[in-house]
VEXPA-973565 format. One record per residue (C-alpha): y, x, z; residue in three letters. Coordinates in nm, 3 decimals, padded with zeros to 5 digits. Example, Ala and Ser with C-alpha at 12.3 -4.5 7.8 and 13.67 -1.06 7.14 Angstrom:
# VEXPA-973565
{c2: -00.450; c1: 01.230; c3: 00.780; r: ALA}
{c2: -00.106; c1: 01.367; c3: 00.714; r: SER}
END
This chain:
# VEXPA-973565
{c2: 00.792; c1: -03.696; c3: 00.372; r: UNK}
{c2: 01.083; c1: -03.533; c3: 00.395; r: UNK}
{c2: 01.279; c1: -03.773; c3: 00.586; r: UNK}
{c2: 01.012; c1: -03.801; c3: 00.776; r: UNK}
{c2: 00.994; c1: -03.378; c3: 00.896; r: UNK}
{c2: 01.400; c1: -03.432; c3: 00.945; r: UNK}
{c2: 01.353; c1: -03.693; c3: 01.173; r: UNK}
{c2: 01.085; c1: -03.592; c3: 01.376; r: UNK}
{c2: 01.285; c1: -03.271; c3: 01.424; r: UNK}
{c2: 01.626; c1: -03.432; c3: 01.515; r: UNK}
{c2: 01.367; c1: -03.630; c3: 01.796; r: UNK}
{c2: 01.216; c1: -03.293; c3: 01.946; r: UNK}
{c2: 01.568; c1: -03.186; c3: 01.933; r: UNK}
{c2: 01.702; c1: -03.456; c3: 02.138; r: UNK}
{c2: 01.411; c1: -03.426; c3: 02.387; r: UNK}
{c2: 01.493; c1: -03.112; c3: 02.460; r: UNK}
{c2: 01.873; c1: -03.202; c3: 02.488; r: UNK}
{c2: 01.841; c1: -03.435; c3: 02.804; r: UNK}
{c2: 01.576; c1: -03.485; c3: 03.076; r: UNK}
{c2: 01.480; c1: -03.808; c3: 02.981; r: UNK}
{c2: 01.573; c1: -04.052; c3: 02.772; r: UNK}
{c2: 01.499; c1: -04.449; c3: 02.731; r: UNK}
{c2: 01.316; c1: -04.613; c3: 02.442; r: UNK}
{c2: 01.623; c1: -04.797; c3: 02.340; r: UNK}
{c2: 01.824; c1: -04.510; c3: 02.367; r: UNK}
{c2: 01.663; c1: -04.248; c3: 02.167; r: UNK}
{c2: 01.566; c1: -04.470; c3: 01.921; r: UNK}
{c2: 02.001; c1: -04.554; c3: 01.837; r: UNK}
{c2: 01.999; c1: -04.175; c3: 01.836; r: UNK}
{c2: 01.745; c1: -04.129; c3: 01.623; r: UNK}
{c2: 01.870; c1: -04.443; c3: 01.383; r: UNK}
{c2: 01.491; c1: -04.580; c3: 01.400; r: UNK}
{c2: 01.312; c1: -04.919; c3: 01.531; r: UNK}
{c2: 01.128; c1: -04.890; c3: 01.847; r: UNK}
{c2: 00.821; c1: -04.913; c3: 01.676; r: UNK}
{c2: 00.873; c1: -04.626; c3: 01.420; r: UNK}
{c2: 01.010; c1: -04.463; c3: 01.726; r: UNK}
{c2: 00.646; c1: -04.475; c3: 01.904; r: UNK}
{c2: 00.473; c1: -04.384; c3: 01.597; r: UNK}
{c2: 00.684; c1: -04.055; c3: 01.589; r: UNK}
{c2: 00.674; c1: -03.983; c3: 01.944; r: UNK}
{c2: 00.250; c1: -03.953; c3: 01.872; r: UNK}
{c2: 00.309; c1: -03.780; c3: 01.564; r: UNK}
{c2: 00.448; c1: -03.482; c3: 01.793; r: UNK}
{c2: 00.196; c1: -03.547; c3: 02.028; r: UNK}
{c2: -00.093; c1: -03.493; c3: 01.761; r: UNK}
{c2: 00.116; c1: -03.138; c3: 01.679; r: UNK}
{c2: 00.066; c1: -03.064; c3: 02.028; r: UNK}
{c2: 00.410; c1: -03.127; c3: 02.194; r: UNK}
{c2: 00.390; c1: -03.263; c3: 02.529; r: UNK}
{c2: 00.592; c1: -03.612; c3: 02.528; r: UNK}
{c2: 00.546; c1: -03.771; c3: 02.870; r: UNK}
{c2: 00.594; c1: -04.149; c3: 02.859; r: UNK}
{c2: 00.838; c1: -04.300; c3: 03.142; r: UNK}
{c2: 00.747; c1: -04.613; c3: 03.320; r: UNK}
{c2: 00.963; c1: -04.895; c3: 03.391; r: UNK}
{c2: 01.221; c1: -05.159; c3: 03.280; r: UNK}
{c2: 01.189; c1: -05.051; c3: 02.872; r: UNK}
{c2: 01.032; c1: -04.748; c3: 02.912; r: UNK}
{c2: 01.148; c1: -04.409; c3: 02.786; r: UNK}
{c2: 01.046; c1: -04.066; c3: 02.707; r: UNK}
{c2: 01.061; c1: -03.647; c3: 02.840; r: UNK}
{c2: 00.952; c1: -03.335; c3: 02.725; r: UNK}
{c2: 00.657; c1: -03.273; c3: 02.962; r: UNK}
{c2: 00.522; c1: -02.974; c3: 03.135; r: UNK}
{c2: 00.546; c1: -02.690; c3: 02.891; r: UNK}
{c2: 00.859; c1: -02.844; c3: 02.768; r: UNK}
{c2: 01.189; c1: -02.709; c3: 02.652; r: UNK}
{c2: 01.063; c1: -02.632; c3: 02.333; r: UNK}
{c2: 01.302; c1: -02.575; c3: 02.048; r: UNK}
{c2: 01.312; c1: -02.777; c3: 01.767; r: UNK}
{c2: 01.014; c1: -02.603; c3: 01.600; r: UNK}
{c2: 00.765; c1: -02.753; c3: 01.386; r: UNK}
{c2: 00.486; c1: -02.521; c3: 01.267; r: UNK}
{c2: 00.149; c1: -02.589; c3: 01.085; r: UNK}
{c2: -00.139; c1: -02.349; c3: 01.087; r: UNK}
{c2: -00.020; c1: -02.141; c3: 00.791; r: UNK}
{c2: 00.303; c1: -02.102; c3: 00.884; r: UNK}
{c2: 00.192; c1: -01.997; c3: 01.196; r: UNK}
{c2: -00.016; c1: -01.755; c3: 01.045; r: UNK}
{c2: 00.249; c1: -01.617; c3: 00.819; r: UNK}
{c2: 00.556; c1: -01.573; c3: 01.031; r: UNK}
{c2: 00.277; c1: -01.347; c3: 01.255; r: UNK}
{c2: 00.171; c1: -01.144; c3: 00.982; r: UNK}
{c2: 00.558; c1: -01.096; c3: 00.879; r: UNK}
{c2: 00.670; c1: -00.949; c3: 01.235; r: UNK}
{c2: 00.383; c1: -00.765; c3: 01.313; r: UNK}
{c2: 00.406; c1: -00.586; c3: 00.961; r: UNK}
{c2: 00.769; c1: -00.542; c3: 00.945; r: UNK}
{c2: 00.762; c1: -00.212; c3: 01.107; r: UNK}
{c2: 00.571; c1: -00.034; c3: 00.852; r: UNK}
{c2: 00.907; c1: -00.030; c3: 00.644; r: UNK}
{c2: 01.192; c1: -00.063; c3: 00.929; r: UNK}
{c2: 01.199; c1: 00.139; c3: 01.206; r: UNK}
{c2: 01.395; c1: 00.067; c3: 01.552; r: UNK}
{c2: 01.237; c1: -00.271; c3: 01.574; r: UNK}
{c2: 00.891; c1: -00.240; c3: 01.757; r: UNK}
{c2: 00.999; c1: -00.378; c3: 02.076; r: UNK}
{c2: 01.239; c1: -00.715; c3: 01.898; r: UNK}
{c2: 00.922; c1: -00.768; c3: 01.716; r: UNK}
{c2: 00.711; c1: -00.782; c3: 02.033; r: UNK}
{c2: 00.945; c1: -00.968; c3: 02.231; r: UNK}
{c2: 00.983; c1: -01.236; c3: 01.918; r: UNK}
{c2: 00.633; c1: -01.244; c3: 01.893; r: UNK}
{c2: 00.633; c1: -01.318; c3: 02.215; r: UNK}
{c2: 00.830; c1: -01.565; c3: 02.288; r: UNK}
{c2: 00.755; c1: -01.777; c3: 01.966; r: UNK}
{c2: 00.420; c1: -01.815; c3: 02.095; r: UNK}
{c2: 00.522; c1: -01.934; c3: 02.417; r: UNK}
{c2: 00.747; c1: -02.185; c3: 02.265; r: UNK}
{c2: 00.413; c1: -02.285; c3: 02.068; r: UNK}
{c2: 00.188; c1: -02.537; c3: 02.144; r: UNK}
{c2: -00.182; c1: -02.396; c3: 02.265; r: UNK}
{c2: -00.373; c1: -02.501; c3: 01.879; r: UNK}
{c2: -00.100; c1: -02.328; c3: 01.684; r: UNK}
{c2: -00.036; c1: -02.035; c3: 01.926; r: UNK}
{c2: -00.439; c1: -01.927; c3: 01.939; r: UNK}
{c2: -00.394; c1: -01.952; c3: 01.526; r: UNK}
{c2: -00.128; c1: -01.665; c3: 01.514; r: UNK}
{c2: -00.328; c1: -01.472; c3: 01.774; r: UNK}
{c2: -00.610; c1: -01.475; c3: 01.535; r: UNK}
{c2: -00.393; c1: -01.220; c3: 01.344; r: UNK}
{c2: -00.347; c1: -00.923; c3: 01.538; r: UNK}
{c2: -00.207; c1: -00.646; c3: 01.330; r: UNK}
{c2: -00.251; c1: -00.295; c3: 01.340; r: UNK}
{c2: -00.047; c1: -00.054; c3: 01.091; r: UNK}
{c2: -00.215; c1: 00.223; c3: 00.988; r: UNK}
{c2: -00.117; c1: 00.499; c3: 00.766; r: UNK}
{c2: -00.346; c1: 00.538; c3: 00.435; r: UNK}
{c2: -00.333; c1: 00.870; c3: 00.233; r: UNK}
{c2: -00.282; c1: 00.675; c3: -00.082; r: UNK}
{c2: 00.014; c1: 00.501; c3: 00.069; r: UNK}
{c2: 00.284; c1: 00.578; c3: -00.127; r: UNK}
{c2: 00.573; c1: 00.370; c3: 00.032; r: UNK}
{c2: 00.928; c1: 00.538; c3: 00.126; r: UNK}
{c2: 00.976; c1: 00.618; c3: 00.490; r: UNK}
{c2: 01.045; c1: 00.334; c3: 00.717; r: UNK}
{c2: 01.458; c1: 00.204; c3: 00.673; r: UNK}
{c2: 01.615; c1: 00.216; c3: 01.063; r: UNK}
{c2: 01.702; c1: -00.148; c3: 01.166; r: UNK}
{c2: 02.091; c1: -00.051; c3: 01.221; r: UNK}
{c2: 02.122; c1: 00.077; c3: 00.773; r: UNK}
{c2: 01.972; c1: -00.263; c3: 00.721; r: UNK}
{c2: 02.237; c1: -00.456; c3: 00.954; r: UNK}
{c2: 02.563; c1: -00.251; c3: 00.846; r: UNK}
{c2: 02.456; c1: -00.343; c3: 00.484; r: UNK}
{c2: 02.307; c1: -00.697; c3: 00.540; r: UNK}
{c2: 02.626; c1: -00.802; c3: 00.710; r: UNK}
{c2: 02.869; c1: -00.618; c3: 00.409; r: UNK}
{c2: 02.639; c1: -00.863; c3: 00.186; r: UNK}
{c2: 02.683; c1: -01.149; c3: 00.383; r: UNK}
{c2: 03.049; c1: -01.137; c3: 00.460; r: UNK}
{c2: 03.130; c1: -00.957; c3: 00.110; r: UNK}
{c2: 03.295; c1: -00.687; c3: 00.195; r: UNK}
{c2: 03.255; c1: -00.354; c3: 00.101; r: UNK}
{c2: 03.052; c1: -00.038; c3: 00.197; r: UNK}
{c2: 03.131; c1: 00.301; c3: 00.239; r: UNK}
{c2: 02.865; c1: 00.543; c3: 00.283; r: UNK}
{c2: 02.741; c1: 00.882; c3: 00.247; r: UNK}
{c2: 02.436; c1: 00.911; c3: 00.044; r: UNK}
{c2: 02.171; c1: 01.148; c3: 00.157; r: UNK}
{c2: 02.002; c1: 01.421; c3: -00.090; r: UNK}
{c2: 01.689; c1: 01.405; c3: -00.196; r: UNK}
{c2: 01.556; c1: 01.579; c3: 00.065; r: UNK}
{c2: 01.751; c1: 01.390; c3: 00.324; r: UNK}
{c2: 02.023; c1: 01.595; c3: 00.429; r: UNK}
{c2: 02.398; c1: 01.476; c3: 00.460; r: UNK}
{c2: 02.586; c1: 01.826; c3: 00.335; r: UNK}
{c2: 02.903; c1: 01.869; c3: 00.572; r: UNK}
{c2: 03.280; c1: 01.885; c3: 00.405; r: UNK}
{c2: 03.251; c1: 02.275; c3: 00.261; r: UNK}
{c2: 02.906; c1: 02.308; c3: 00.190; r: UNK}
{c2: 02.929; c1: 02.318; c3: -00.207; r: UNK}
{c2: 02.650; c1: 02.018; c3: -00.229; r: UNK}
{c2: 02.940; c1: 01.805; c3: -00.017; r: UNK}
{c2: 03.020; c1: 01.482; c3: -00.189; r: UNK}
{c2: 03.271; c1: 01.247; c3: -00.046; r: UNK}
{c2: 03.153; c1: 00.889; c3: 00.091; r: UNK}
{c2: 03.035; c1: 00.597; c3: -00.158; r: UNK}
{c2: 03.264; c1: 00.256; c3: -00.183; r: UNK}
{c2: 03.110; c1: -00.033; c3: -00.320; r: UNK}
{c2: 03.097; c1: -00.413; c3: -00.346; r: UNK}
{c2: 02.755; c1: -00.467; c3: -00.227; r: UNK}
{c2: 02.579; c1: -00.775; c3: -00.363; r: UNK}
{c2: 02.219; c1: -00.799; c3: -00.300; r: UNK}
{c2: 01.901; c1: -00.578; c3: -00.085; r: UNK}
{c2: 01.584; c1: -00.567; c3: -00.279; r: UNK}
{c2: 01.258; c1: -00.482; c3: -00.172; r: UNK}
{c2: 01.013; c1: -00.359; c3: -00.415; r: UNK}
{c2: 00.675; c1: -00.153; c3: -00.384; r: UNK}
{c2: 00.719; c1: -00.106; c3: -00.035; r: UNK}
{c2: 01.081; c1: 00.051; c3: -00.085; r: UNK}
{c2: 01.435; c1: -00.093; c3: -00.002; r: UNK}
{c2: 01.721; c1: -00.056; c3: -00.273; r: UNK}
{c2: 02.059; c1: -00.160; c3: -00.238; r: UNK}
{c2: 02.230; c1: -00.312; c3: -00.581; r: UNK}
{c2: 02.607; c1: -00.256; c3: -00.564; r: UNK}
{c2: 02.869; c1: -00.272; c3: -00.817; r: UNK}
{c2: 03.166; c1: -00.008; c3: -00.839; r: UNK}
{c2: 03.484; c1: -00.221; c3: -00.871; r: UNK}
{c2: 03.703; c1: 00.056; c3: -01.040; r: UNK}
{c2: 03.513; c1: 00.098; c3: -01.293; r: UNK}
{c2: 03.312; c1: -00.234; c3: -01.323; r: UNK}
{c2: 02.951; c1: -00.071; c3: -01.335; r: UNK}
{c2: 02.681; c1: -00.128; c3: -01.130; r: UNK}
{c2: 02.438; c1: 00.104; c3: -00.932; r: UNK}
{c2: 02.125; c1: 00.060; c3: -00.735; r: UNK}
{c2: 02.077; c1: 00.283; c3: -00.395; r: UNK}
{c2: 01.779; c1: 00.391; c3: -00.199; r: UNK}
{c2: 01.871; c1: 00.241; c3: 00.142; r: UNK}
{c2: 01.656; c1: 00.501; c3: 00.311; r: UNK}
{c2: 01.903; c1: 00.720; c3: 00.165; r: UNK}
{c2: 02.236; c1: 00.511; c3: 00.274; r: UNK}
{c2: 02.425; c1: 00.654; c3: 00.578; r: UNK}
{c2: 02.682; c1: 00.314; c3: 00.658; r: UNK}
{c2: 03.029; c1: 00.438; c3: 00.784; r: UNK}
{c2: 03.179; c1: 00.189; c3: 01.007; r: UNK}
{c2: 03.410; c1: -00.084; c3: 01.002; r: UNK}
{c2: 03.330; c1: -00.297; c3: 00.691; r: UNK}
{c2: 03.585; c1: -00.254; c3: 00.440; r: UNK}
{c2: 03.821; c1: -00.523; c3: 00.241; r: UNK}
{c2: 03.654; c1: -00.838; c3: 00.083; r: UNK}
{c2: 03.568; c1: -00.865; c3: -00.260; r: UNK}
{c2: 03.476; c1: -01.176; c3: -00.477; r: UNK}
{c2: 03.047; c1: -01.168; c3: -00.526; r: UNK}
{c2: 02.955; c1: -01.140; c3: -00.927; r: UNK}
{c2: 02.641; c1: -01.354; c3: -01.021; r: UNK}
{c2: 02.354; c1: -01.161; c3: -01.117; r: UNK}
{c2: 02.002; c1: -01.314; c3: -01.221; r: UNK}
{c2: 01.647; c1: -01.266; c3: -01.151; r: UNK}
{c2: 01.683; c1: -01.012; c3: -01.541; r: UNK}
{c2: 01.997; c1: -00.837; c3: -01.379; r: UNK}
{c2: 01.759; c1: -00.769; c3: -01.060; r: UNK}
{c2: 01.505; c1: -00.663; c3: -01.261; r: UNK}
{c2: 01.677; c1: -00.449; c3: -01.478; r: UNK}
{c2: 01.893; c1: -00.273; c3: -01.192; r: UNK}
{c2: 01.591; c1: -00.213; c3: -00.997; r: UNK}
{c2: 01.235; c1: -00.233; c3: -01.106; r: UNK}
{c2: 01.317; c1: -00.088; c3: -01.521; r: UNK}
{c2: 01.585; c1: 00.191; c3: -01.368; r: UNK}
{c2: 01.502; c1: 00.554; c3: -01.345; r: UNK}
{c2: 01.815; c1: 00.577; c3: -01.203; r: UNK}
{c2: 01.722; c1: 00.366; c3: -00.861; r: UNK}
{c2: 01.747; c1: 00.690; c3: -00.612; r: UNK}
{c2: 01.378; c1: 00.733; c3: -00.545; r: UNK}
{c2: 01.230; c1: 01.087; c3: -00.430; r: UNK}
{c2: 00.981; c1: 01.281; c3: -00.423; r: UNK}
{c2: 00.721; c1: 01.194; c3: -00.152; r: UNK}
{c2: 00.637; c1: 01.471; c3: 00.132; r: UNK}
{c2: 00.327; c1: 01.569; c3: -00.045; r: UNK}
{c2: 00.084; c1: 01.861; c3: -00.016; r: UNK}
{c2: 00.080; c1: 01.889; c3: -00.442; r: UNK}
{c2: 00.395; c1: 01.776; c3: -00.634; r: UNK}
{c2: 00.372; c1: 01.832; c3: -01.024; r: UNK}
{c2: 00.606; c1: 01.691; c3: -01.328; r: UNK}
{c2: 00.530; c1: 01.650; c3: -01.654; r: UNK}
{c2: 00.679; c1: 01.457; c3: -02.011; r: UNK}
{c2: 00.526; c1: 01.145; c3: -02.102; r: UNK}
{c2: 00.601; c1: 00.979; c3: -02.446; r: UNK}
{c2: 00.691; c1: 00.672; c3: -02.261; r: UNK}
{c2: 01.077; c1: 00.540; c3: -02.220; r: UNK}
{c2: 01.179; c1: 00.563; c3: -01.895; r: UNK}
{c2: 01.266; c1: 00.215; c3: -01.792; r: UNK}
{c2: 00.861; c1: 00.124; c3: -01.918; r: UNK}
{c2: 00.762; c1: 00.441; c3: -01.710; r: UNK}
{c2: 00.982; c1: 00.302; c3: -01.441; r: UNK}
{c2: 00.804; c1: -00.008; c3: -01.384; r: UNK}
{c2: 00.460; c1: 00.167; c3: -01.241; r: UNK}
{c2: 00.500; c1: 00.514; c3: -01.091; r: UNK}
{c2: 00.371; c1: 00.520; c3: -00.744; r: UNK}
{c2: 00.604; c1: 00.550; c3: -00.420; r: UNK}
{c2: 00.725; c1: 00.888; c3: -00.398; r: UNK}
{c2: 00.770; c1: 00.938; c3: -00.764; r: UNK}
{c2: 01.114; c1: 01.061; c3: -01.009; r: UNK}
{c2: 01.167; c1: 00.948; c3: -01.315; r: UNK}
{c2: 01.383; c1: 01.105; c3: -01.494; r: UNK}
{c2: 01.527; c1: 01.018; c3: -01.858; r: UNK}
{c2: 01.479; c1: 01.239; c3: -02.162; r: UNK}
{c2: 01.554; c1: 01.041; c3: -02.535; r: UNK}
{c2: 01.462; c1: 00.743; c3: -02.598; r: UNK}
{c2: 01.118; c1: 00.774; c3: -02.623; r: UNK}
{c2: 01.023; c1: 01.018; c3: -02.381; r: UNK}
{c2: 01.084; c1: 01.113; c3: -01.988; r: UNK}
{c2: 00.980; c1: 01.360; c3: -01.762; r: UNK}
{c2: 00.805; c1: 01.190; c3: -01.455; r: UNK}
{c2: 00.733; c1: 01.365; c3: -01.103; r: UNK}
{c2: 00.468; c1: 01.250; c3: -00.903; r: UNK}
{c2: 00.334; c1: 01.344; c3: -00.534; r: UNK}
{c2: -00.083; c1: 01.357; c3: -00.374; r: UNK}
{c2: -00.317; c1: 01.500; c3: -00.145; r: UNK}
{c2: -00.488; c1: 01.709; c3: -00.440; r: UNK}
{c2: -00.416; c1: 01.841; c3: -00.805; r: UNK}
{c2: -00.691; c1: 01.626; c3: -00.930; r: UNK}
{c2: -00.525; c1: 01.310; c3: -00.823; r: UNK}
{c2: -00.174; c1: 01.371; c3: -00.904; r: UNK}
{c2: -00.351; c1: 01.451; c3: -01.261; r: UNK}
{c2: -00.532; c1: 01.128; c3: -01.221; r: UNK}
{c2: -00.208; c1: 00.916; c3: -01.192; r: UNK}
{c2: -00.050; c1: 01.060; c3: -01.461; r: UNK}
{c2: -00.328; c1: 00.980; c3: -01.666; r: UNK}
{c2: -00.302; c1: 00.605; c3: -01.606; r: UNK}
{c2: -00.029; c1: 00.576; c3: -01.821; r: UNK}
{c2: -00.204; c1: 00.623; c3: -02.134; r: UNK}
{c2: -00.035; c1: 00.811; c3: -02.313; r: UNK}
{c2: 00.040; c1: 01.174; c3: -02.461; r: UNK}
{c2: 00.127; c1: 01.388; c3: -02.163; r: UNK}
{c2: 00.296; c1: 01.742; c3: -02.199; r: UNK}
{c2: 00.486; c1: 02.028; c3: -02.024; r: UNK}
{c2: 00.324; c1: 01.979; c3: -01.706; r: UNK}
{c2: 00.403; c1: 02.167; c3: -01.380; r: UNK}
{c2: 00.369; c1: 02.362; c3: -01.185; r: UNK}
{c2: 00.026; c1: 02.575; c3: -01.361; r: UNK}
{c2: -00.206; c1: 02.368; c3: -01.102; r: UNK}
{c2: -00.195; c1: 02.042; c3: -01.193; r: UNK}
{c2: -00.193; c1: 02.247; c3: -01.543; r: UNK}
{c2: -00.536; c1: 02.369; c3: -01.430; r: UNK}
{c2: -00.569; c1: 01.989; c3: -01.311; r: UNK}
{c2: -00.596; c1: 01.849; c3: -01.657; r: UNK}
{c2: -00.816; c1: 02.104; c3: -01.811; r: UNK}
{c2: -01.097; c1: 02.060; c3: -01.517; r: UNK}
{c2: -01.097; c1: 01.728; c3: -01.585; r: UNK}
{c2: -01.088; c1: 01.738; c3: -01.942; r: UNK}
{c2: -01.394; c1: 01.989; c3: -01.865; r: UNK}
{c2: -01.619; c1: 01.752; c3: -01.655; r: UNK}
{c2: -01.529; c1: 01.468; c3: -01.883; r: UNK}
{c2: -01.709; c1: 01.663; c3: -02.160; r: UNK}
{c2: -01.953; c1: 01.772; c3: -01.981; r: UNK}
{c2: -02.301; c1: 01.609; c3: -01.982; r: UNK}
{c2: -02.414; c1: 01.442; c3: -01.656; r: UNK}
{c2: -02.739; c1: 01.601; c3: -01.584; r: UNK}
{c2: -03.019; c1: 01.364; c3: -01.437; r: UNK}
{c2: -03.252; c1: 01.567; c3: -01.151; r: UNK}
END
């Protein structure tokens, strides 16, 4: 089968190459027999290329009207899923509304009509829910300046934001001078972007926010890539308190110590949320929501003894739930 997919994709690529082309011909090209030739000219057919037979002295072949098609090769779920992928992309990148359109676009036109009327099935809105708790959207130009460091492996300076977002200038007493790096791999997880870099002077390795990542321009000198694995990922990312996220912009922000370590803690806080190590045993997590009730609510869901919490509202949080909890529900 695979053969099969390469071939018939070398054929729509030579189609598209010349304006036509004789049985005999494209068949040497393609390294088939005549026959096998025919039976792949209708297998692009079925997909819904238009091949235009040529009559005459041993007949030949063109990309009819509609042609100049790349060679492109879709079924209905792949259709369907490179769709949904650009027309949610901007809900984490910003700067990209109008490539997505325009690649959107022109993949449908490139299309033929059965596969182009299944991705226009999926017409995709973005909408912002209250419970959403993503990071803000990464602009298109942090993701290219640090995709292209990965890919040619080279390395990165940058200043990294605050926690609030500001850059502080040379003087101001929160200054700190740019980030160098090696970086190796961009992660998304939960809706957020992280960069995973390693420090080569001292051999450690740290993960950043890319939301938080200011690239300075050019690239810097190249370095030799160290292998991490799916644990190493894992590890630097998802099980690190240390991974640069934020508080959210939220109406009610409260912290409070769980008796949880922080990488387990790590794992399941919602978007917008610090944690923050203590021992061993315990951390201090901060989390952000539209009321006291349901920041008290989230902390809750990790099931387990919760203390010192902040500021005295979501204080007040707990005990009015602990209140209604014990409260009979009265029947009218």
């Amino acid at each position: 089968m695979a053969d099969t997919s390469a071939r018939i994709l070398r054929l729509l690529s030579l189609l598209e190459a010349r304006l036509e082309w004789t049985g005999r011909d494209l068949a040497e090209r393609v390294g088939v027999s005549p026959r096998t030739l025919r039976r792949d000219v209708e297998t692009l057919r079925e997909l819904g290329y238009p091949v235009d037979s040529i009559k005459g002295p041993g007949g030949g072949y063109r990309l009819g009207a509609g042609g100049k098609l790349p060679p492109l090769v879709l079924d209905d779920d792949q259709a369907i899923a490179i769709a949904l992928a650009l027309q949610t992309a901007p809900a984490t990148v910003t700067g990209i509304d109008y490539a997505v359109a325009r690649a959107l676009t022109t993949l449908r036109h490139v299309m033929p009509a059965r596969l182009r009327a299944a991705s226009e099935a999926f017409e995709v809105t973005n909408l912002r829910n209250y419970w959403e708790f993503s990071a803000p959207p990464v602009d298109v130009s942090t993701l290219r300046a640090i995709g292209s460091a990965v890919r040619t492996t080279r390395t990165l300076r940058f200043d990294y934001a605050a926690p609030d977002g500001a850059v502080p200038a040379p003087g101001n007493p929160a200054f700190s001078p740019p980030v160098e790096v090696e970086p190796h791999h961009l992660v998304v997880w939960a809706g957020r972007w992280y960069l995973i870099a390693r420090h080569a002077q001292h051999g450690t390795w740290a993960t950043y926010r890319v939301d938080r990542v200011h690239p300075k321009t050019p690239a810097g000198r190249s370095f030799t890539p160290h292998p991490l694995t799916p644990d190493d990922i894992t590890r630097l990312v998802i099980q690190n308190p240390h991974r640069g996220d934020t508080p959210g912009q939220w109406q009610c922000i409260g912290t409070a110590t769980l008796q949880l370590p922080a990488d387990v803690v790590a794992r399941w806080p919602p978007g917008g949320s610090v944690v923050t190590p203590i021992n061993g045993t315990s951390c201090a997590l901060t989390i952000g929501g539209w009321s006291w009730a349901g920041v008290a609510g989230l902390f809750i869901t990790f099931d387990t003894a919760i203390s010192d919490a902040s500021p005295p509202e979501l204080a007040q949080a707990f005990a009015t739930i602990k209140d209604r909890l014990e409260t009979p529900a009265t029947t009218s």
